[in-house]
C-alpha positions, 0 to 999 in steps of 0.5 A: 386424751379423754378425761378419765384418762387425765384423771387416771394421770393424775391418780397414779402421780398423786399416788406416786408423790404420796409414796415418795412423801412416805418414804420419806417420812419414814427415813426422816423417822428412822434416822430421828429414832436412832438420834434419839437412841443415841441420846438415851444412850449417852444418858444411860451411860451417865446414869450408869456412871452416877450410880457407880460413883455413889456405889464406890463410895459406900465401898469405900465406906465399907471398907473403911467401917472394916478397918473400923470394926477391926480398930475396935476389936483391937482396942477392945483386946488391948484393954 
């Protein structure tokens, strides 16, 4: 086997080993982002939560400053 054979050999395999490190890097990147997804998700989703939480509440407080209004309205017709 002459040397620039070798060389070649040994291109093609270096090559080869590169790719499959790509590959891999790339699966390895792919299923990272869909974990890190997946996080942002969950966090979205809480988020989500928190802001309907406060959002019930100032219906609440509506409401209540309805039912308020309306009292009011009442008295003020009863006196």
């Amino acid at each position: 086997m002459t040397r620039a054979a070798m060389m070649k050999r040994a291109v093609i395999i270096m090559i080869r080993a590169v790719r499959m490190m790509t590959r891999a890097a790339q699966m390895t990147k792919a299923a990272l982002m869909t974990r890190a997804a997946q996080i942002t998700r969950a966090a979205q989703m809480t988020r989500d939560a928190r802001m309907t939480r406060p959002a019930q509440m100032t219906k609440a407080a509506q409401m209540t400053g309805v039912s308020q209004i309306t009292r009011d309205a009442l008295m003020t017709r009863a006196a």
